[in-house]
PDB file of N, CA, C, O and CB in Angstrom:
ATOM      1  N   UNK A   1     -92.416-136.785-212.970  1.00  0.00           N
ATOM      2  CA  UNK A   1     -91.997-138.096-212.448  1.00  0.00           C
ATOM      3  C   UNK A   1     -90.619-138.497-213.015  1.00  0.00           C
ATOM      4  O   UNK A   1     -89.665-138.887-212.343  1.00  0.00           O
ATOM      5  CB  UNK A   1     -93.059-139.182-212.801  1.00  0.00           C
ATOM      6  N   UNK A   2     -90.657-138.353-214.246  1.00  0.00           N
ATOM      7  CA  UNK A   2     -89.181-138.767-214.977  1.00  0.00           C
ATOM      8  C   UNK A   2     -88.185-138.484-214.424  1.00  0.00           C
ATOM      9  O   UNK A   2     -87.362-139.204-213.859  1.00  0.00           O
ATOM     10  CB  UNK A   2     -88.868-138.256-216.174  1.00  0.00           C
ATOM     11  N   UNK A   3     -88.244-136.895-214.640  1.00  0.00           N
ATOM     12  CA  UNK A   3     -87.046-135.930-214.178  1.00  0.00           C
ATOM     13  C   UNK A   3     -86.976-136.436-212.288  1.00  0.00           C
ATOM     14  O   UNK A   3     -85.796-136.431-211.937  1.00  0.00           O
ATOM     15  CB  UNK A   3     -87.600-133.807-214.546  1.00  0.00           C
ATOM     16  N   UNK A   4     -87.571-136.683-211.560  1.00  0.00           N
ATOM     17  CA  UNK A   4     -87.174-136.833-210.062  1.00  0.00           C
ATOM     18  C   UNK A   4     -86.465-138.073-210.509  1.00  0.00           C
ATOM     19  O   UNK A   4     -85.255-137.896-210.643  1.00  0.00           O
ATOM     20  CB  UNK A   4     -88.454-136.969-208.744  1.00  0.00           C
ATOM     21  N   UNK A   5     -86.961-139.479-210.820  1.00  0.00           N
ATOM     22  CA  UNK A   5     -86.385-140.612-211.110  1.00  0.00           C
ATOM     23  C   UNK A   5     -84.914-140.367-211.402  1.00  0.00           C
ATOM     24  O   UNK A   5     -83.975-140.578-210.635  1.00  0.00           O
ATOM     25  CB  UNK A   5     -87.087-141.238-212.171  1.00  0.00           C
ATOM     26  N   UNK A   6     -84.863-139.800-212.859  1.00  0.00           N
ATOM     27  CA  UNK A   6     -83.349-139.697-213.032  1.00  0.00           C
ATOM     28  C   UNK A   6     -82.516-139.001-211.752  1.00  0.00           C
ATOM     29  O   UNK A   6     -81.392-139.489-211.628  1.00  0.00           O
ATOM     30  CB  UNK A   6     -83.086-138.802-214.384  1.00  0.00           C
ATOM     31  N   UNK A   7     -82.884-137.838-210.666  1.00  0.00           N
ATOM     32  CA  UNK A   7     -82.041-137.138-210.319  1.00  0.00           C
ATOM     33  C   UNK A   7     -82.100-138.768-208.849  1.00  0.00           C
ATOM     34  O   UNK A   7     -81.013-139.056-208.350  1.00  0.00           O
ATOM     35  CB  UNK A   7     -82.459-135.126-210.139  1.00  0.00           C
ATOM     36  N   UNK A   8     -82.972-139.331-208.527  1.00  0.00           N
ATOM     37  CA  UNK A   8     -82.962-140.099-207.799  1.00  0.00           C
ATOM     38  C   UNK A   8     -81.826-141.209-208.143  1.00  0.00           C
ATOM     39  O   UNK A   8     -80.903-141.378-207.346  1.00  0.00           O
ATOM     40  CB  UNK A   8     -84.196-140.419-207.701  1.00  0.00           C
ATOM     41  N   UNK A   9     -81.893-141.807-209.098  1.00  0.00           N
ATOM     42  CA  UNK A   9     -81.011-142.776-209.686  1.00  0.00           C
ATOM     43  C   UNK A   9     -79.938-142.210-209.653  1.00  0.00           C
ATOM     44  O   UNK A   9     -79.080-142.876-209.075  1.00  0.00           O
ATOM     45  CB  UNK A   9     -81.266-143.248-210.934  1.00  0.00           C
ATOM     46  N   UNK A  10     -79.383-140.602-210.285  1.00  0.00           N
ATOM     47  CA  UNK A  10     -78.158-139.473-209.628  1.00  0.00           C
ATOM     48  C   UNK A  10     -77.611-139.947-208.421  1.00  0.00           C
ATOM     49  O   UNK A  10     -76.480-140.398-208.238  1.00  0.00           O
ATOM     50  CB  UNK A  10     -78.735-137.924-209.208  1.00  0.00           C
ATOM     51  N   UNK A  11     -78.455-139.809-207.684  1.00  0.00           N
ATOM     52  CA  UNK A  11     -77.909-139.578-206.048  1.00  0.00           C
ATOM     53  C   UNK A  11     -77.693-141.040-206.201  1.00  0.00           C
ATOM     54  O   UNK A  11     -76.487-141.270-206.108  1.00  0.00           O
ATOM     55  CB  UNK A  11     -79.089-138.912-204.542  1.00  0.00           C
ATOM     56  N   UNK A  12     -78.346-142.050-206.387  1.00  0.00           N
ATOM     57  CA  UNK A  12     -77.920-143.397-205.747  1.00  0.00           C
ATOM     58  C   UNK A  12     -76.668-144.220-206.762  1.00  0.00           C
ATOM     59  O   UNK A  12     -76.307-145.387-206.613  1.00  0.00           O
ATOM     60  CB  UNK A  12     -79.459-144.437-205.612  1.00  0.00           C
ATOM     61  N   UNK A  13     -76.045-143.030-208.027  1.00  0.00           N
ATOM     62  CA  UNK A  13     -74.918-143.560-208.249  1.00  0.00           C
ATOM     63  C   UNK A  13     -73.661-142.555-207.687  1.00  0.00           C
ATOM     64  O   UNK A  13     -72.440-142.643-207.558  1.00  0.00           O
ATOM     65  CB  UNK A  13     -74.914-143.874-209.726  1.00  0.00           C
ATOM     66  N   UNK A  14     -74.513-141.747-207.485  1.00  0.00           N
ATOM     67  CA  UNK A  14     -72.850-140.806-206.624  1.00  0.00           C
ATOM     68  C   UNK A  14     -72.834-141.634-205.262  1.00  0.00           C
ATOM     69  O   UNK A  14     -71.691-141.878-204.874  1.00  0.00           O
ATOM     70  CB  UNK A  14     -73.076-138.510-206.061  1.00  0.00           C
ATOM     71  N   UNK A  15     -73.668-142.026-204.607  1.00  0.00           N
ATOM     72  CA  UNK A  15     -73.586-142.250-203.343  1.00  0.00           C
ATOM     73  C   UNK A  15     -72.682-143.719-203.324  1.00  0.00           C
ATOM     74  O   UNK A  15     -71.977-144.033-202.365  1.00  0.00           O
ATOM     75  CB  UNK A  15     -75.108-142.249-202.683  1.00  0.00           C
ATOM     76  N   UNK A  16     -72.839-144.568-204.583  1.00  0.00           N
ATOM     77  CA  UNK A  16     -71.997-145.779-204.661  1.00  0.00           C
ATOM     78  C   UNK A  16     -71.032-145.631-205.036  1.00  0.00           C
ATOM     79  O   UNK A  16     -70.255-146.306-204.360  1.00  0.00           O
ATOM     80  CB  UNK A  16     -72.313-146.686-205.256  1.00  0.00           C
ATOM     81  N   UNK A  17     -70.302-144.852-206.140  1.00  0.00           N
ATOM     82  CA  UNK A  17     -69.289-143.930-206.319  1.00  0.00           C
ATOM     83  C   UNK A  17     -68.846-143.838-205.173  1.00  0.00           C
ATOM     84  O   UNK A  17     -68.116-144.765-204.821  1.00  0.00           O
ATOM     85  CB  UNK A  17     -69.578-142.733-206.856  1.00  0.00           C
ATOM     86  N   UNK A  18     -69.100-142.756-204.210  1.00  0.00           N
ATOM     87  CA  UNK A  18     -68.462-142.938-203.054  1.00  0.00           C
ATOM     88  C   UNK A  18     -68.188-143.701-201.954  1.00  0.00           C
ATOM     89  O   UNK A  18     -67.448-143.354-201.033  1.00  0.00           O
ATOM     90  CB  UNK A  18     -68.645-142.404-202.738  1.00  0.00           C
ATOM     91  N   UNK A  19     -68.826-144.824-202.047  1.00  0.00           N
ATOM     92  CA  UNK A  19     -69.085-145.917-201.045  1.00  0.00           C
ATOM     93  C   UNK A  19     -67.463-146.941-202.179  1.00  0.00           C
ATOM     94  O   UNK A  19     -66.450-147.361-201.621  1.00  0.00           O
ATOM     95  CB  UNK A  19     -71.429-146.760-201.051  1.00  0.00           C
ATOM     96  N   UNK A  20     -67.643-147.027-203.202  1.00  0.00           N
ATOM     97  CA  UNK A  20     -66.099-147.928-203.734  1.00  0.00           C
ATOM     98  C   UNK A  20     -65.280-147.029-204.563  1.00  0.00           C
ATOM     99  O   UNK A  20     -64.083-147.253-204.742  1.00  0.00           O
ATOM    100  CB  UNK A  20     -66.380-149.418-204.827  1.00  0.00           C
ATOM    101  N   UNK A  21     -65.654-146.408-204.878  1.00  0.00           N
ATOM    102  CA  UNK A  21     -64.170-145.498-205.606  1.00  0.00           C
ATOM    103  C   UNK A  21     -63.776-144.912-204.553  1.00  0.00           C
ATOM    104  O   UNK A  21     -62.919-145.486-203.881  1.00  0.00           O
ATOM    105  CB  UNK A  21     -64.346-144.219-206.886  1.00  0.00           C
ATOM    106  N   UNK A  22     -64.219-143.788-204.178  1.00  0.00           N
ATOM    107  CA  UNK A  22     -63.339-142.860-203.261  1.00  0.00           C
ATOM    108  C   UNK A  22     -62.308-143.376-202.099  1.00  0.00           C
ATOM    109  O   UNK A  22     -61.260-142.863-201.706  1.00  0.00           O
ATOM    110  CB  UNK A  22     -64.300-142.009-202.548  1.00  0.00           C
ATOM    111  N   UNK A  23     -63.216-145.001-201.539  1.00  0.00           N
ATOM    112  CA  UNK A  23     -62.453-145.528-200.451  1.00  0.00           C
ATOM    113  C   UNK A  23     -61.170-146.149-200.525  1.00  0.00           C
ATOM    114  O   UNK A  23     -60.243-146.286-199.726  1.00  0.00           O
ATOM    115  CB  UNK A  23     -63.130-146.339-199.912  1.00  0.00           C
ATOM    116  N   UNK A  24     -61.493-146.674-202.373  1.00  0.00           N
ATOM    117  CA  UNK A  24     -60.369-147.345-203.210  1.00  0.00           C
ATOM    118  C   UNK A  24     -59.328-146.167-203.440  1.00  0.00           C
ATOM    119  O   UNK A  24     -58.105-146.274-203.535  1.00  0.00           O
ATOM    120  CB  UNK A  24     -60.959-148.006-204.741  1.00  0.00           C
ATOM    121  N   UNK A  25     -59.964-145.227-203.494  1.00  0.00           N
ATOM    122  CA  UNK A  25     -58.738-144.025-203.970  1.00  0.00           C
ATOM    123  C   UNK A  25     -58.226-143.631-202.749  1.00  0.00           C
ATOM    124  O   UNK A  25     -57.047-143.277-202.789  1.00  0.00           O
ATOM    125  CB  UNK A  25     -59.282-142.541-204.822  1.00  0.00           C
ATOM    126  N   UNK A  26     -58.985-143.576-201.269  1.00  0.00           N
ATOM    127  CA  UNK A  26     -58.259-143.459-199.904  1.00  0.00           C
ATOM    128  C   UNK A  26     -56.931-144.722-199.817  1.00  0.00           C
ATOM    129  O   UNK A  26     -55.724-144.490-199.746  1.00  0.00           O
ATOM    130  CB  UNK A  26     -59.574-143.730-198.552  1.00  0.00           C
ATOM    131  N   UNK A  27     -57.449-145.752-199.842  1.00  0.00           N
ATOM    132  CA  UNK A  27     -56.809-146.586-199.703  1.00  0.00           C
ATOM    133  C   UNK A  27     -54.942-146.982-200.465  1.00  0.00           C
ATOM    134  O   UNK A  27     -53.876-147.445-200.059  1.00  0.00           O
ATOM    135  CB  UNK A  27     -57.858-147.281-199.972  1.00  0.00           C
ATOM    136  N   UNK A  28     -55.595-146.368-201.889  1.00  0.00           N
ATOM    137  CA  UNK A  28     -54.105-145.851-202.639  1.00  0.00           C
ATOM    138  C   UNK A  28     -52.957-145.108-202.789  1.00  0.00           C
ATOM    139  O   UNK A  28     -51.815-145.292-203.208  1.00  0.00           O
ATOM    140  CB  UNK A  28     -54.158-145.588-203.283  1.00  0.00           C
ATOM    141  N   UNK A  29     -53.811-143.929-202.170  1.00  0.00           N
ATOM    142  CA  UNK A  29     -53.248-142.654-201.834  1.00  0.00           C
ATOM    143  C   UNK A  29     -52.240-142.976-200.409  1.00  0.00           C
ATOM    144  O   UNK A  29     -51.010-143.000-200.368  1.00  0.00           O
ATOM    145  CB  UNK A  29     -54.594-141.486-201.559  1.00  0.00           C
ATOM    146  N   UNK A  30     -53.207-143.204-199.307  1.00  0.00           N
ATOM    147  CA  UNK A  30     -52.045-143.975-197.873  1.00  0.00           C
ATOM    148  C   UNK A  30     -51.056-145.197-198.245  1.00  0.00           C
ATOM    149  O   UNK A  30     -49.973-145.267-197.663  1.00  0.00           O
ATOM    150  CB  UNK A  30     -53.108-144.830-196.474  1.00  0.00           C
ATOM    151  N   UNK A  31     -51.463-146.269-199.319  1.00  0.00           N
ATOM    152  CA  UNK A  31     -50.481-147.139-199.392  1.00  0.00           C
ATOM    153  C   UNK A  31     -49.411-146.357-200.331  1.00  0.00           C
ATOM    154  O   UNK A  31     -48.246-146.505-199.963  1.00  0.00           O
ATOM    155  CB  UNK A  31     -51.011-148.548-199.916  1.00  0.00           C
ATOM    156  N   UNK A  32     -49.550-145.788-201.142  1.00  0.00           N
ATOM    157  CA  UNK A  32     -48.387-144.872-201.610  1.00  0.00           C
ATOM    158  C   UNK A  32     -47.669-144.220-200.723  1.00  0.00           C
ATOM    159  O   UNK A  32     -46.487-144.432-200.454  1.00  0.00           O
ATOM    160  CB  UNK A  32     -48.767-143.907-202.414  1.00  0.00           C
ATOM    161  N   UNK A  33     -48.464-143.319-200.201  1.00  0.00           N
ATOM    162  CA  UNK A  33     -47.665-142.174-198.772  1.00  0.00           C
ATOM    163  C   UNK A  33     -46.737-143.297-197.889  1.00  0.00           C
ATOM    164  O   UNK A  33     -45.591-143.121-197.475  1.00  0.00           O
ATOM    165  CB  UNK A  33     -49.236-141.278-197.297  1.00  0.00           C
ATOM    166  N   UNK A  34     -47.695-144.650-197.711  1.00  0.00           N
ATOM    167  CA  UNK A  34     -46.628-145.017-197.108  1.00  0.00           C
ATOM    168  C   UNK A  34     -45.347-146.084-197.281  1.00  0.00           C
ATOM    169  O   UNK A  34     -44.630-146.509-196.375  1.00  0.00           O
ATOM    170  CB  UNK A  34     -47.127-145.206-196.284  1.00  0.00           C
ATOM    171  N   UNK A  35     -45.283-146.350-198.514  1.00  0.00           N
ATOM    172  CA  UNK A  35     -44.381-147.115-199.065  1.00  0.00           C
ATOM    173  C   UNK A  35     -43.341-145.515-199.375  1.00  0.00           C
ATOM    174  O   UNK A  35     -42.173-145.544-198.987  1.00  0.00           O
ATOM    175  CB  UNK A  35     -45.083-148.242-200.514  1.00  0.00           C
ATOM    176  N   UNK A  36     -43.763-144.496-199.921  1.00  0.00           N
ATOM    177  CA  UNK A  36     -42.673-143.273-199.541  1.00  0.00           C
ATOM    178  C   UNK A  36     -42.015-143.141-198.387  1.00  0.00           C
ATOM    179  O   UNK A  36     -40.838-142.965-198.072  1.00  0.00           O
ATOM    180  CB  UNK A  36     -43.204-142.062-199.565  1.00  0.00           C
ATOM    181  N   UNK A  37     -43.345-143.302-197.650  1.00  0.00           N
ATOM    182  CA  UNK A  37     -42.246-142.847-195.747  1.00  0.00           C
ATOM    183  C   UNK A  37     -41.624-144.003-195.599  1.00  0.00           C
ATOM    184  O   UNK A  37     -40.729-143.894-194.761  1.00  0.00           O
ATOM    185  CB  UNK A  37     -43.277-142.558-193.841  1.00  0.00           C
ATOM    186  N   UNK A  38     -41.716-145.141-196.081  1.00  0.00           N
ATOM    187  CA  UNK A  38     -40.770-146.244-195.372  1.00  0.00           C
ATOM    188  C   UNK A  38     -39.211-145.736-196.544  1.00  0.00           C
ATOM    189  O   UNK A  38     -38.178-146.294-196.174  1.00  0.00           O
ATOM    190  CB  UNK A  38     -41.620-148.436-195.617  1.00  0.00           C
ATOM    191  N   UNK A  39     -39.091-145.089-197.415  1.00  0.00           N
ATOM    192  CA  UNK A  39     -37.999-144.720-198.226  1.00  0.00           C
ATOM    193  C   UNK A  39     -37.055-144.108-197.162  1.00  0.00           C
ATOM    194  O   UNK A  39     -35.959-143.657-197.496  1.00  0.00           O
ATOM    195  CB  UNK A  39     -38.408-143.720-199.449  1.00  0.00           C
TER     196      UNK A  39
END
């Protein structure tokens, strides 16, 4: 039981991880690219 719990609680912090970091890091990455292309 333990061991599923933890890998469960796993998945449901990678999955939020990717739901606000990654989108935050999309979001940084294009406003950079494009404050370059307007150079």
């Amino acid at each position: 039981m333990g061991i599923t719990i933890g890998k469960d609680i796993g998945k449901l912090e990678s999955m939020n991880l990717l739901k606000t970091e990654f989108p935050n890091f999309l979001k940084e990455v294009l406003y950079k690219n494009s404050k370059d292309y307007r150079k």
